[in-house]
Gaussian input, Z-matrix of N, CA and C with variables (Angstrom, degrees):
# hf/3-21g

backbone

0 1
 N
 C     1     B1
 C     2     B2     1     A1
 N     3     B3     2     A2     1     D1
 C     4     B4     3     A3     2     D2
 C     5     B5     4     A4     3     D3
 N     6     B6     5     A5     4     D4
 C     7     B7     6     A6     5     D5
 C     8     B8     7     A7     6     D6
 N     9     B9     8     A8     7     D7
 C    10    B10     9     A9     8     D8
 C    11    B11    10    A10     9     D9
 N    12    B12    11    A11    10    D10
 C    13    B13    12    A12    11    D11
 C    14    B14    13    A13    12    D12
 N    15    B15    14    A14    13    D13
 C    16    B16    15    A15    14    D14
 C    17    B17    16    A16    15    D15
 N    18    B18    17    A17    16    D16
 C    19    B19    18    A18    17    D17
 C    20    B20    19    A19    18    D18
 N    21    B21    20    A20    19    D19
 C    22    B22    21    A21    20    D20
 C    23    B23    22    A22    21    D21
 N    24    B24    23    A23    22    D22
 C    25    B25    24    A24    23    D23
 C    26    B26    25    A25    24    D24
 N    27    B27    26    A26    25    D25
 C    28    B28    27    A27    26    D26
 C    29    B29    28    A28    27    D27
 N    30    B30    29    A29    28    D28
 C    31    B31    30    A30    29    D29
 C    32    B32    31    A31    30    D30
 N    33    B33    32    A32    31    D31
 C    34    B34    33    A33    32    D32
 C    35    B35    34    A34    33    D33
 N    36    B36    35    A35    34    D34
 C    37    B37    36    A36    35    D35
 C    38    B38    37    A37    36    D36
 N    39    B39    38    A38    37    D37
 C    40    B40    39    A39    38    D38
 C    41    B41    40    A40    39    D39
 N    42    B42    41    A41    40    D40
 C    43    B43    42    A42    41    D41
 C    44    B44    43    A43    42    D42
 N    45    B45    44    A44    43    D43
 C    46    B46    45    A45    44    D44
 C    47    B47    46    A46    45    D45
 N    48    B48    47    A47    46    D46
 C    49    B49    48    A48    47    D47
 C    50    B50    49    A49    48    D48
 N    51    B51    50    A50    49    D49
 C    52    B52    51    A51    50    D50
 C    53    B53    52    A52    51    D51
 N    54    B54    53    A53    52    D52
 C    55    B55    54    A54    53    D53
 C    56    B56    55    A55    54    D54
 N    57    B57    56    A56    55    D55
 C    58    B58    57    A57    56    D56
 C    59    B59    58    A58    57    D57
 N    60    B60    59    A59    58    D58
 C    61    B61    60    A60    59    D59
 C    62    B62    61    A61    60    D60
 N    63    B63    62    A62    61    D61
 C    64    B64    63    A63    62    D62
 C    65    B65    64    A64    63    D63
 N    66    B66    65    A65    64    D64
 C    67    B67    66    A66    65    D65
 C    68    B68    67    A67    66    D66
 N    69    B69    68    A68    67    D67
 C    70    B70    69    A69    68    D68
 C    71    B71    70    A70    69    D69
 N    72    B72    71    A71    70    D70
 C    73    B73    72    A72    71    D71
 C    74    B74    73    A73    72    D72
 N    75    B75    74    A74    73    D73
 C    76    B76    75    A75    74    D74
 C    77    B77    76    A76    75    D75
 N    78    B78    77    A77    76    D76
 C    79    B79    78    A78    77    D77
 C    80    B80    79    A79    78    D78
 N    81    B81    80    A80    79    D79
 C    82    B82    81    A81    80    D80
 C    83    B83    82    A82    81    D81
 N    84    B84    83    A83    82    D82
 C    85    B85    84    A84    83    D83
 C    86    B86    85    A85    84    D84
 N    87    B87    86    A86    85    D85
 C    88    B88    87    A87    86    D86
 C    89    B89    88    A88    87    D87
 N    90    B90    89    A89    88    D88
 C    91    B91    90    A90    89    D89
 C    92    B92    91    A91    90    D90
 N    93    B93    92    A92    91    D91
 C    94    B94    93    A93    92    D92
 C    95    B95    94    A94    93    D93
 N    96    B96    95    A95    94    D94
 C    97    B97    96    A96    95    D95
 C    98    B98    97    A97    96    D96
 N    99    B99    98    A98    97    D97
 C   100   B100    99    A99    98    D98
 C   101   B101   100   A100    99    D99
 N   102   B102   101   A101   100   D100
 C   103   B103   102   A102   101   D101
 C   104   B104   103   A103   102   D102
 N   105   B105   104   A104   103   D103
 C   106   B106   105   A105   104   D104
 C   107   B107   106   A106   105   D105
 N   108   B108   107   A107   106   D106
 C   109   B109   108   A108   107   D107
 C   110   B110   109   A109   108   D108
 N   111   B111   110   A110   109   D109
 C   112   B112   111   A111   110   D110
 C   113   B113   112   A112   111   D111
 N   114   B114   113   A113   112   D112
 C   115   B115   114   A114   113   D113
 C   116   B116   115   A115   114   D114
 N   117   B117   116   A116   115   D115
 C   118   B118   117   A117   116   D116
 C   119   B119   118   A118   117   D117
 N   120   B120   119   A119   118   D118
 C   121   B121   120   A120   119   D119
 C   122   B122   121   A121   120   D120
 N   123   B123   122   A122   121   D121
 C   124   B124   123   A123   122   D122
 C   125   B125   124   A124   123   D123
 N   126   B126   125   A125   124   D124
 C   127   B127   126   A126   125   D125
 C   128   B128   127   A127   126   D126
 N   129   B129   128   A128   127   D127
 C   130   B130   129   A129   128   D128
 C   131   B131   130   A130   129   D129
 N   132   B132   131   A131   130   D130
 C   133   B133   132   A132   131   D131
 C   134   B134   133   A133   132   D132
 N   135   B135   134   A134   133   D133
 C   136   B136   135   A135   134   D134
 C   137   B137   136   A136   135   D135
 N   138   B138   137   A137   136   D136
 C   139   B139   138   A138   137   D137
 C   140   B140   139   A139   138   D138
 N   141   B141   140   A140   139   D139
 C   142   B142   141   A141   140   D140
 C   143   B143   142   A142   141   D141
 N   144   B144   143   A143   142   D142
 C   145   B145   144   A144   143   D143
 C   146   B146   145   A145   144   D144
 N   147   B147   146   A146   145   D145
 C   148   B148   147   A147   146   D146
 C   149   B149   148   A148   147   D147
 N   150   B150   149   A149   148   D148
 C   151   B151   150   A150   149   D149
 C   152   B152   151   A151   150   D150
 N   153   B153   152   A152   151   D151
 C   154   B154   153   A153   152   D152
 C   155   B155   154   A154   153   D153
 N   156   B156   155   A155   154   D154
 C   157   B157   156   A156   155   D155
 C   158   B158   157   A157   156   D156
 N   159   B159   158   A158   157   D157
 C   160   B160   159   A159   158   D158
 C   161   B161   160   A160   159   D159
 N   162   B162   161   A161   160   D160
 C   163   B163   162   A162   161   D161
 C   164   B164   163   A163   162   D162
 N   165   B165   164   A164   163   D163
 C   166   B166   165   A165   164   D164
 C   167   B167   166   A166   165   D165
 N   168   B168   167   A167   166   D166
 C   169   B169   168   A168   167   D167
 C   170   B170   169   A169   168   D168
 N   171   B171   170   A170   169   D169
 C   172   B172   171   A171   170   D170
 C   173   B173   172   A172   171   D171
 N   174   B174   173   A173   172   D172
 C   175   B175   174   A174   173   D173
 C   176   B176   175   A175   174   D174
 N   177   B177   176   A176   175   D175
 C   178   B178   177   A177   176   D176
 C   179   B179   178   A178   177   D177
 N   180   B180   179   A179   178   D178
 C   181   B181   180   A180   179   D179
 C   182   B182   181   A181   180   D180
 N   183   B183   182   A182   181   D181
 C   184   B184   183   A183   182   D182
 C   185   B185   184   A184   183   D183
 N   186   B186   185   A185   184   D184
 C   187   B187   186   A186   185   D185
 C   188   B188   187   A187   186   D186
 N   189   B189   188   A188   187   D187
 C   190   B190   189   A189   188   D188
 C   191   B191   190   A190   189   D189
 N   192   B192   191   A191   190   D190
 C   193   B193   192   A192   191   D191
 C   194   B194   193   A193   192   D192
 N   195   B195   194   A194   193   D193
 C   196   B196   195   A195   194   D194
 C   197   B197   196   A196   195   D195
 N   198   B198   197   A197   196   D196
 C   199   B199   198   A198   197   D197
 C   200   B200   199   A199   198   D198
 N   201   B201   200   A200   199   D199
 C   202   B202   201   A201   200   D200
 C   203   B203   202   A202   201   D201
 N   204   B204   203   A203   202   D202
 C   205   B205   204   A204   203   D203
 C   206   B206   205   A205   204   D204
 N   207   B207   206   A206   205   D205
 C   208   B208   207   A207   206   D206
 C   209   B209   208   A208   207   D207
 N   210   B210   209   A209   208   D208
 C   211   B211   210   A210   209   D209
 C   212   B212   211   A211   210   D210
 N   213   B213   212   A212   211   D211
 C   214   B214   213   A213   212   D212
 C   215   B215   214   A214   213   D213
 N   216   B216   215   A215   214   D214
 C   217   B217   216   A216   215   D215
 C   218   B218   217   A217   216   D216
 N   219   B219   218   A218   217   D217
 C   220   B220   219   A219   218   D218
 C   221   B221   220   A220   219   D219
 N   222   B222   221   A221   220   D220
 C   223   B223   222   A222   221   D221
 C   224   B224   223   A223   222   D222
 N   225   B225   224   A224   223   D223
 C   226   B226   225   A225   224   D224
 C   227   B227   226   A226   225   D225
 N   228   B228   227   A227   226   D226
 C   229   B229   228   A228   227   D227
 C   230   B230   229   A229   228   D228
 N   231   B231   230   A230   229   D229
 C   232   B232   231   A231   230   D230
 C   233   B233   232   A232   231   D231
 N   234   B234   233   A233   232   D232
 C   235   B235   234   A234   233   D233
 C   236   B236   235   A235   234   D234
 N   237   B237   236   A236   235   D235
 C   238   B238   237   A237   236   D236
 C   239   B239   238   A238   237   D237
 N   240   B240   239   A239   238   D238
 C   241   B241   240   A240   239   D239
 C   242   B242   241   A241   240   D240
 N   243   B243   242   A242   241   D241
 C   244   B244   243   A243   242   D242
 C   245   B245   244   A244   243   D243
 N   246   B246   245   A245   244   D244
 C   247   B247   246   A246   245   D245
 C   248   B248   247   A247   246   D246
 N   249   B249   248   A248   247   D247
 C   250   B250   249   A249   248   D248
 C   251   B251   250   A250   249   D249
 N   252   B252   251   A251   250   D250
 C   253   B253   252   A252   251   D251
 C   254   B254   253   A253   252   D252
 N   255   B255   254   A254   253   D253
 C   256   B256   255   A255   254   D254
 C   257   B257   256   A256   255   D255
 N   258   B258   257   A257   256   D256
 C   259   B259   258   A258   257   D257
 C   260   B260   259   A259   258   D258
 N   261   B261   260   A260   259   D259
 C   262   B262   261   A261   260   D260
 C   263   B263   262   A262   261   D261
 N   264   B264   263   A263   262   D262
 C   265   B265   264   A264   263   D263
 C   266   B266   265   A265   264   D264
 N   267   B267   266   A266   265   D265
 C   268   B268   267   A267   266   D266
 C   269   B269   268   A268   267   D267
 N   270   B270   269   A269   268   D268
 C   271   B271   270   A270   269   D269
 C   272   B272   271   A271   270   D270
 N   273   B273   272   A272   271   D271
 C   274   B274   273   A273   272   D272
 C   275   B275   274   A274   273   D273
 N   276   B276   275   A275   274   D274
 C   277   B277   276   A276   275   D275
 C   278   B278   277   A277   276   D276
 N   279   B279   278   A278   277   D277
 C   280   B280   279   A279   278   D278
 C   281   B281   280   A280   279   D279
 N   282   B282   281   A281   280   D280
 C   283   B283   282   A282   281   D281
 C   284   B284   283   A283   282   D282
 N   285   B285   284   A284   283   D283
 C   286   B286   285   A285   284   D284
 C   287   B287   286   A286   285   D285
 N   288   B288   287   A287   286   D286
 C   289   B289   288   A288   287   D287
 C   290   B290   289   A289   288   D288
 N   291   B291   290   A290   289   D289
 C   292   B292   291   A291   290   D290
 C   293   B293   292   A292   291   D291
 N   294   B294   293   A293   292   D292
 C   295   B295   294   A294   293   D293
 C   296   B296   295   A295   294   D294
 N   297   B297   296   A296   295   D295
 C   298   B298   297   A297   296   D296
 C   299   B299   298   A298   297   D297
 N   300   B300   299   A299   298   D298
 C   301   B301   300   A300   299   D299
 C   302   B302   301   A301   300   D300
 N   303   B303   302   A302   301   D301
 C   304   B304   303   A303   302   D302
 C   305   B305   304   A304   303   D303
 N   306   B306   305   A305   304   D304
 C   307   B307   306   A306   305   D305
 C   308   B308   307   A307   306   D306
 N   309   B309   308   A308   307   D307
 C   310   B310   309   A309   308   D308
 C   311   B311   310   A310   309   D309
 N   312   B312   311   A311   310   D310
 C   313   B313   312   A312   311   D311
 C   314   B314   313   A313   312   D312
 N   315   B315   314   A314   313   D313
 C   316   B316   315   A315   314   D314
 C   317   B317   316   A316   315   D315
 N   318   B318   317   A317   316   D316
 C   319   B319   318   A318   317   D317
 C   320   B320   319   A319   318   D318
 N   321   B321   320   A320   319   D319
 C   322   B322   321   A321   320   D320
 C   323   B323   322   A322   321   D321
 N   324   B324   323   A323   322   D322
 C   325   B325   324   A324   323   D323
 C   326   B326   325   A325   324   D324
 N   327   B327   326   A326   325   D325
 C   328   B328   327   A327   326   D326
 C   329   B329   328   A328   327   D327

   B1=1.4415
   B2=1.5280
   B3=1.2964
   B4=1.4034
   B5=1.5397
   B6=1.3261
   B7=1.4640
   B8=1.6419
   B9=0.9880
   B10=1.4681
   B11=1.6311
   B12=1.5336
   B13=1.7992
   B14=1.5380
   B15=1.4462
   B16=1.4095
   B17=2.0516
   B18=1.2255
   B19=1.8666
   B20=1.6896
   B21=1.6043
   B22=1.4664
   B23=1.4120
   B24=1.2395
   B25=1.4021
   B26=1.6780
   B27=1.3532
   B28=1.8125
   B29=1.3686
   B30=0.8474
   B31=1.7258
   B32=1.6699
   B33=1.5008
   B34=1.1889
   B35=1.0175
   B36=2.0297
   B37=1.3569
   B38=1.8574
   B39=1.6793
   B40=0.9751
   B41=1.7734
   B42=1.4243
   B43=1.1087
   B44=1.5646
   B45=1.2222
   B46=1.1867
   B47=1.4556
   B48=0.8580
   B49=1.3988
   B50=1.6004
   B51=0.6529
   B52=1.8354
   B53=1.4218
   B54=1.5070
   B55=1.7627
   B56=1.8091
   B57=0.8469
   B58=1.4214
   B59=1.8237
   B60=1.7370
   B61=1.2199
   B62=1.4106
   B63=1.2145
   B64=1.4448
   B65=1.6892
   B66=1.3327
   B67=1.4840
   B68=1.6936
   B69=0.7948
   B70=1.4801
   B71=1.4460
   B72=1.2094
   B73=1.7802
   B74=1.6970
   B75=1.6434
   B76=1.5650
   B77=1.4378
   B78=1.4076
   B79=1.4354
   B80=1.8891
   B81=1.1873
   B82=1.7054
   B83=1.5571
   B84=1.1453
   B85=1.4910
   B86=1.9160
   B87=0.8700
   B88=1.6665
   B89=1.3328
   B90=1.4238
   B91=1.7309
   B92=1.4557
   B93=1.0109
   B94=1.7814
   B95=1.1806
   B96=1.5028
   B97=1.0819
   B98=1.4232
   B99=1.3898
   B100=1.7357
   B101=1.5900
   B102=1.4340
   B103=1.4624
   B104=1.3226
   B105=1.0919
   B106=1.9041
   B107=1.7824
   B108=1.3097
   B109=1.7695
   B110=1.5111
   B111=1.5172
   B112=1.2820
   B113=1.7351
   B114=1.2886
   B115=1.4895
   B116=1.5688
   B117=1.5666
   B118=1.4048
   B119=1.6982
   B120=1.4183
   B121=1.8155
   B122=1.5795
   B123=1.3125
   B124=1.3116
   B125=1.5883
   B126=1.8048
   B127=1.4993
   B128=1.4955
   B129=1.3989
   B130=1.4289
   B131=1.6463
   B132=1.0018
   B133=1.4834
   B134=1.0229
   B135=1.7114
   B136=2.1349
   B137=1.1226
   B138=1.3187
   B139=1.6400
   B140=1.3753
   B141=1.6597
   B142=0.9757
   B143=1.4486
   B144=1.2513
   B145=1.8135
   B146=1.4108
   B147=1.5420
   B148=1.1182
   B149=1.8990
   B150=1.3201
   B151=1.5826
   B152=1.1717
   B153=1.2517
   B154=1.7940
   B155=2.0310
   B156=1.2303
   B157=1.5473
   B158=1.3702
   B159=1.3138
   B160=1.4173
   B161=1.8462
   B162=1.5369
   B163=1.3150
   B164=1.8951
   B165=1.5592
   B166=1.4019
   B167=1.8022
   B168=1.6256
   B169=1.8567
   B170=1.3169
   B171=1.4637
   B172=1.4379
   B173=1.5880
   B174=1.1909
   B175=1.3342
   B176=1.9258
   B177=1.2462
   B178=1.4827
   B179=1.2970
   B180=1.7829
   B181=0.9066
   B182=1.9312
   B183=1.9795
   B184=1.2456
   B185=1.2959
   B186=1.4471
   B187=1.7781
   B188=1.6046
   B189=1.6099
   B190=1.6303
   B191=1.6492
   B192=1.4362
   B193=1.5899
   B194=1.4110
   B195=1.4161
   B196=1.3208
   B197=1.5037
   B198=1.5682
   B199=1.4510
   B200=1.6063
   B201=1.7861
   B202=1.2537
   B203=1.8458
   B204=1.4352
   B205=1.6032
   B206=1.4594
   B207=1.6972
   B208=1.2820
   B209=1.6683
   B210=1.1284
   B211=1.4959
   B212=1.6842
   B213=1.0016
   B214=1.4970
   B215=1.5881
   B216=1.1790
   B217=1.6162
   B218=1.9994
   B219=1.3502
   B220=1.8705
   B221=1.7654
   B222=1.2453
   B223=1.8694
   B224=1.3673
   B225=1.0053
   B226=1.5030
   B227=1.5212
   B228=1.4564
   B229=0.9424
   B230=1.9036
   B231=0.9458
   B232=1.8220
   B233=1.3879
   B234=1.8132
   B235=1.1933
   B236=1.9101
   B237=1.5618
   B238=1.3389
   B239=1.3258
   B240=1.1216
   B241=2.0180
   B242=1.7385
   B243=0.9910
   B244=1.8892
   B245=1.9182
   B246=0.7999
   B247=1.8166
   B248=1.5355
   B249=1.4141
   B250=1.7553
   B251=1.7845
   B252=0.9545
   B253=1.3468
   B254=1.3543
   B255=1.5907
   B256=1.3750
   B257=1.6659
   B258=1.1704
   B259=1.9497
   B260=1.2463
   B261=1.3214
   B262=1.2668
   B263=1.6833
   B264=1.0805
   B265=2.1011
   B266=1.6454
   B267=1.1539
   B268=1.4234
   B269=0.8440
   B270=1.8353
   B271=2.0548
   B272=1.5111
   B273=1.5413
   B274=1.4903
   B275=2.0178
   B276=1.4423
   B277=1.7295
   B278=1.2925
   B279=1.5023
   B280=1.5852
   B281=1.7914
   B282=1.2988
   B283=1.9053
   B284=1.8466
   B285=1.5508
   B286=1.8709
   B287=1.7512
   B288=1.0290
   B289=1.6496
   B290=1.5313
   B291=1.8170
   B292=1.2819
   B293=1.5115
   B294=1.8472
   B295=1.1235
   B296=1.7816
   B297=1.3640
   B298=1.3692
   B299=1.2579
   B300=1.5200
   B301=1.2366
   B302=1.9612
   B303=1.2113
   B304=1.4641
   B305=1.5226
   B306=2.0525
   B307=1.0953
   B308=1.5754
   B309=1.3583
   B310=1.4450
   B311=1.2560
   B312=1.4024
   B313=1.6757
   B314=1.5164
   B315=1.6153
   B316=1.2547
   B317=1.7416
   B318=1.1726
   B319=1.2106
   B320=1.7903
   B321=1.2466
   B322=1.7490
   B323=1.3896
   B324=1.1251
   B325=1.7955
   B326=1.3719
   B327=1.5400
   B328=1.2627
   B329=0.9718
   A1=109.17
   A2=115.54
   A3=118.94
   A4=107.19
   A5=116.78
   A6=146.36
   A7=99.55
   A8=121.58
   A9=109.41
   A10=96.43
   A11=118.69
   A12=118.78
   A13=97.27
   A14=114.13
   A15=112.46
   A16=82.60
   A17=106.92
   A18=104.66
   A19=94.47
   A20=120.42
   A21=106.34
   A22=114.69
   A23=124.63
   A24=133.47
   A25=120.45
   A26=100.81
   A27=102.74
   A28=105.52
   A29=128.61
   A30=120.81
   A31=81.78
   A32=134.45
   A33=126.80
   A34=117.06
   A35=85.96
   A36=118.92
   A37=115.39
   A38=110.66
   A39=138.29
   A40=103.92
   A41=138.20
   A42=148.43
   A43=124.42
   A44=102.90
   A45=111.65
   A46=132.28
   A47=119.05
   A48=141.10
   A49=107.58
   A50=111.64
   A51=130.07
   A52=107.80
   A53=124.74
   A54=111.44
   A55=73.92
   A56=172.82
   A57=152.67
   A58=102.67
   A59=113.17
   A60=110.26
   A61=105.07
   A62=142.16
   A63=164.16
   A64=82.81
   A65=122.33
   A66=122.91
   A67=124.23
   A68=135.16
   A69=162.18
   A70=105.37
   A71=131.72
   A72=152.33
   A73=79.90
   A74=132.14
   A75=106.41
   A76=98.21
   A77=144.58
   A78=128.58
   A79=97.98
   A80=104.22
   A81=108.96
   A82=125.17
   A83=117.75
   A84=141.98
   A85=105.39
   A86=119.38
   A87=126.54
   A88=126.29
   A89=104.77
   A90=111.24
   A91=83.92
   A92=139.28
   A93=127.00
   A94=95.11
   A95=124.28
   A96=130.79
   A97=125.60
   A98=107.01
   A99=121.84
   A100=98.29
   A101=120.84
   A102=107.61
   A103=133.39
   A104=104.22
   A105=99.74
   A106=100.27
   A107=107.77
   A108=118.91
   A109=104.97
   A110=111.27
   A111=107.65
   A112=139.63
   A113=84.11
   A114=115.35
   A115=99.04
   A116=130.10
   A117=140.62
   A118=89.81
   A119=125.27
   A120=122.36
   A121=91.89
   A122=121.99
   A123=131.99
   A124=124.54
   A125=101.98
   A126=93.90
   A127=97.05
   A128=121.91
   A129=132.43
   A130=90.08
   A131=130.63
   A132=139.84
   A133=117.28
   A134=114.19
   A135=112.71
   A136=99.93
   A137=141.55
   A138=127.91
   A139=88.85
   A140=123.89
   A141=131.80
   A142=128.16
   A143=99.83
   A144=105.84
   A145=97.17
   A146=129.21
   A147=114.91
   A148=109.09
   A149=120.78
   A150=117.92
   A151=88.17
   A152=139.89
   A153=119.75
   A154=93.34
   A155=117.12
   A156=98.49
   A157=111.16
   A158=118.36
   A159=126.74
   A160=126.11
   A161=93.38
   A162=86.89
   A163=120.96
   A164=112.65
   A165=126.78
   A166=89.55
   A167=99.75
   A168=98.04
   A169=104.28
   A170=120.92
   A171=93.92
   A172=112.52
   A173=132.90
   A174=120.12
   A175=97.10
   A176=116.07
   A177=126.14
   A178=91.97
   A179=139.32
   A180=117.32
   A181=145.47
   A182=88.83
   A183=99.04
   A184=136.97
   A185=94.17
   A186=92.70
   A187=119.41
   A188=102.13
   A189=96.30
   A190=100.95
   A191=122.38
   A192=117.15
   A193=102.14
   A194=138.24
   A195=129.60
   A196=103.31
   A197=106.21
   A198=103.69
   A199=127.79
   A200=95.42
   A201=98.08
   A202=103.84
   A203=100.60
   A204=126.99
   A205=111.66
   A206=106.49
   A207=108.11
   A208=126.14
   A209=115.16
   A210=143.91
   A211=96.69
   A212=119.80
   A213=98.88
   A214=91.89
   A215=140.99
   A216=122.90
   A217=84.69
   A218=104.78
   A219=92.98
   A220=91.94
   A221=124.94
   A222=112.15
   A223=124.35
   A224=112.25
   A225=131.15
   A226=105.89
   A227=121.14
   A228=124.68
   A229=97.35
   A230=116.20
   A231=110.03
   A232=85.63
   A233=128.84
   A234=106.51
   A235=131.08
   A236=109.75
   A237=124.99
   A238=113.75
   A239=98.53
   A240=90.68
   A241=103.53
   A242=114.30
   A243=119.56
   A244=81.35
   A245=117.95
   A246=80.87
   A247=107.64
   A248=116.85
   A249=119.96
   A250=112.43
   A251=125.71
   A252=128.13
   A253=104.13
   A254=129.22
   A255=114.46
   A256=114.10
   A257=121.50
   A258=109.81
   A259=87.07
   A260=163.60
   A261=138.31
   A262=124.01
   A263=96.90
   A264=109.06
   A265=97.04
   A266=100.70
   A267=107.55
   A268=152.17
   A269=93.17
   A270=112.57
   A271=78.64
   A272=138.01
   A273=117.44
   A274=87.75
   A275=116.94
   A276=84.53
   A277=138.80
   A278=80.71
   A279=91.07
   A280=113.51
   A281=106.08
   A282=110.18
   A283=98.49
   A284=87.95
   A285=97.13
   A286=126.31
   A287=94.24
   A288=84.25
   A289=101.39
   A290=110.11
   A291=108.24
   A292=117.18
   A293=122.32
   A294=111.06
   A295=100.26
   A296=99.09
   A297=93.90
   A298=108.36
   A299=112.01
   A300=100.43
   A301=117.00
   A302=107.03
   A303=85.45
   A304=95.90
   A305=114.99
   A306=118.39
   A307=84.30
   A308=127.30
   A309=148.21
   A310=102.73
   A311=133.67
   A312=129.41
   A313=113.06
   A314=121.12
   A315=102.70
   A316=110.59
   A317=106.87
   A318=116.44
   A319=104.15
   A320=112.72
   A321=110.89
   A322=94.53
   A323=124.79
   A324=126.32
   A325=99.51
   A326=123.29
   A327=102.96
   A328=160.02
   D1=-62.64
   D2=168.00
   D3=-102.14
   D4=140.32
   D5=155.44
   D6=-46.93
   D7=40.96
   D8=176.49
   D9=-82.06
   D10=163.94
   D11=146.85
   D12=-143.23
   D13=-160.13
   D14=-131.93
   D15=-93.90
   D16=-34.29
   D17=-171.62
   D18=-61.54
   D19=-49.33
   D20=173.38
   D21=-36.93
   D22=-96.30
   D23=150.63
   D24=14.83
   D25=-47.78
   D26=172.80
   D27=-90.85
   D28=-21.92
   D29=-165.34
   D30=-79.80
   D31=-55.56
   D32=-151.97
   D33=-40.97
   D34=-57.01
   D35=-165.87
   D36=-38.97
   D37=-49.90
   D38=-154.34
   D39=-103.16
   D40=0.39
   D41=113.20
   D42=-42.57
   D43=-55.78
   D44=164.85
   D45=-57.38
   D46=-50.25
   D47=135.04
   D48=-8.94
   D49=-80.33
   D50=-170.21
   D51=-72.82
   D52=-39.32
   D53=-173.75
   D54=-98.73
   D55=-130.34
   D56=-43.74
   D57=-112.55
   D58=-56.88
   D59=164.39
   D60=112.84
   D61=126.05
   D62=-100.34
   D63=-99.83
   D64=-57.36
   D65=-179.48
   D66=-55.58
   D67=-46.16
   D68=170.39
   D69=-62.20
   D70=-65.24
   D71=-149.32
   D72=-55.73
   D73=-70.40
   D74=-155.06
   D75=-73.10
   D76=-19.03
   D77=-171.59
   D78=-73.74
   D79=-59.32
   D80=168.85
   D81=-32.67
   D82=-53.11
   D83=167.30
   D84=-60.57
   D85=-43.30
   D86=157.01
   D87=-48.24
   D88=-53.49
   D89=-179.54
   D90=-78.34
   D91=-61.40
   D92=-153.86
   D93=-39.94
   D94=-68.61
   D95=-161.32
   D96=-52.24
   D97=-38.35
   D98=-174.09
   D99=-72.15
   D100=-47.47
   D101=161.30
   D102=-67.38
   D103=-13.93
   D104=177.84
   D105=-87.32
   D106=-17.04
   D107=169.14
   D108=-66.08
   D109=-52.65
   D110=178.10
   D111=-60.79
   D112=-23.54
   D113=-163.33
   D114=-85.91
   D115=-41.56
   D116=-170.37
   D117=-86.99
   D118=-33.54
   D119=-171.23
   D120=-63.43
   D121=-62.76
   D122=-166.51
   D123=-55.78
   D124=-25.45
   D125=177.94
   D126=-85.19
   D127=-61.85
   D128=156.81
   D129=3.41
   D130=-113.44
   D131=-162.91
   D132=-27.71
   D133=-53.69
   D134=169.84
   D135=-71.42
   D136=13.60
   D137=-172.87
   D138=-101.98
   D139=-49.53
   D140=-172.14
   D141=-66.73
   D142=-30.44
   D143=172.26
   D144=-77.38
   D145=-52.72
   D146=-157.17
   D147=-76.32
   D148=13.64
   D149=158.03
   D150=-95.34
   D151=-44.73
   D152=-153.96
   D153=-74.50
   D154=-37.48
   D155=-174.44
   D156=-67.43
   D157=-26.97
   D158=169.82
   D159=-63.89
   D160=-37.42
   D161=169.13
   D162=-83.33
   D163=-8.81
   D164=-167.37
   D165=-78.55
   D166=-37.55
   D167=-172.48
   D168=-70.39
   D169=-38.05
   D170=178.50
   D171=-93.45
   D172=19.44
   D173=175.43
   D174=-93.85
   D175=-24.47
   D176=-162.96
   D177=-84.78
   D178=-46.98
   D179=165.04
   D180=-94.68
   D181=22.41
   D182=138.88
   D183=-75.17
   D184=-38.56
   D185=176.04
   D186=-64.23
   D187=-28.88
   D188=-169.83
   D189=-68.37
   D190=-37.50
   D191=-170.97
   D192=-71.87
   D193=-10.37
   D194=-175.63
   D195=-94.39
   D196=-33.50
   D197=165.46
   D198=-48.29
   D199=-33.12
   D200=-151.33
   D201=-71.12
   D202=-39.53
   D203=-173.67
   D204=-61.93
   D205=-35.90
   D206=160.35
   D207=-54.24
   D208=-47.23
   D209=152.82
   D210=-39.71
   D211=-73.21
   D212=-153.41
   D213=-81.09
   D214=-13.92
   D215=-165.72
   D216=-85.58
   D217=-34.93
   D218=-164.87
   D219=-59.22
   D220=-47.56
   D221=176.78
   D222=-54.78
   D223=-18.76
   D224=176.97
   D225=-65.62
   D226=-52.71
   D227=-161.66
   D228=-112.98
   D229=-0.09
   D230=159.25
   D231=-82.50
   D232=-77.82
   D233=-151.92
   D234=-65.03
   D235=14.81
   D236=157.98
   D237=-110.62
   D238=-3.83
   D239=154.62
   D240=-84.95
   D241=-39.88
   D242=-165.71
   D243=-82.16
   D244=-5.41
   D245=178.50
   D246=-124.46
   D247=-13.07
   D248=136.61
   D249=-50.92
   D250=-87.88
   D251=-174.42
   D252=-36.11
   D253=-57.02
   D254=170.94
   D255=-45.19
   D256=-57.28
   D257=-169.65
   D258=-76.14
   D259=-58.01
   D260=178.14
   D261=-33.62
   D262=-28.61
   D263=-179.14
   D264=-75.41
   D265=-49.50
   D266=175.64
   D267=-50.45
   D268=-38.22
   D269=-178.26
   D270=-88.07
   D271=-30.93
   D272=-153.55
   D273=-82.06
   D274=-69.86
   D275=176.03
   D276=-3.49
   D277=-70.32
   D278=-162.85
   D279=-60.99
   D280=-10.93
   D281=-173.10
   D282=-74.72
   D283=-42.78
   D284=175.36
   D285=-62.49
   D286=-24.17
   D287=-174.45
   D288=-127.19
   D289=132.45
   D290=-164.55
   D291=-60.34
   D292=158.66
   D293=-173.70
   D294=-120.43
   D295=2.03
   D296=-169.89
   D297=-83.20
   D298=144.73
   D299=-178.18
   D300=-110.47
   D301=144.28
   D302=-152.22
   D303=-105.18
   D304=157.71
   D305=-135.76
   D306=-96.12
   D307=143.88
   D308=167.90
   D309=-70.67
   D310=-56.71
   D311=-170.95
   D312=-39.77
   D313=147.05
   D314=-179.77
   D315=-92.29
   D316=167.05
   D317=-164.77
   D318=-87.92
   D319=154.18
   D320=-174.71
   D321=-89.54
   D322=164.60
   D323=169.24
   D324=-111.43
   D325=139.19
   D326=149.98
   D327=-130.21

């Protein structure tokens, strides 16, 4: 993250050293730390919600496309219920009203 190396690190150290003062430096060096703890807990946590809202968006818009397929297979199968029941309306007509057609020629006697 930072370009720090170890001579950075000593010069600080040893700046530090000198404006803060041999007594102070481990209580000082404590709070730094407890906030840079705090500071890494806190992204940690929005890092962490923001995969779980991410994974909720795509689980929510799994469900909506499974919804959707559900949706189109239930029309699928109304509009083959409506086109059974139609030739069923149909064959039943047609059983009701005669189809034969009867012959006009006259008949011979014999």
């Amino acid at each position: 993250m930072f370009d720090i190396g170890f001579q950075e690190l000593l010069i600080i150290g040893v700046v530090s050293l000198l404006v803060i003062g041999p007594e102070r430096l481990p209580a000082a060096i404590r709070t730094g730390v407890g906030w840079l703890n705090r500071i890494k807990r806190s992204f940690n946590d929005i890092k962490r919600e923001v995969q779980q809202e991410l994974h909720n968006d795509s689980v929510l818009e799994e469900l909506r496309k499974t919804g959707d397929d559900f949706k189109a297979q239930a029309q699928n199968i109304d509009q083959d219920i409506q086109q059974a029941s139609g030739a069923l309306k149909q064959s039943l007509l047609a059983e009701e009203t005669p189809t034969e057609v009867q012959d006009t020629a006259p008949q011979e006697k014999p």
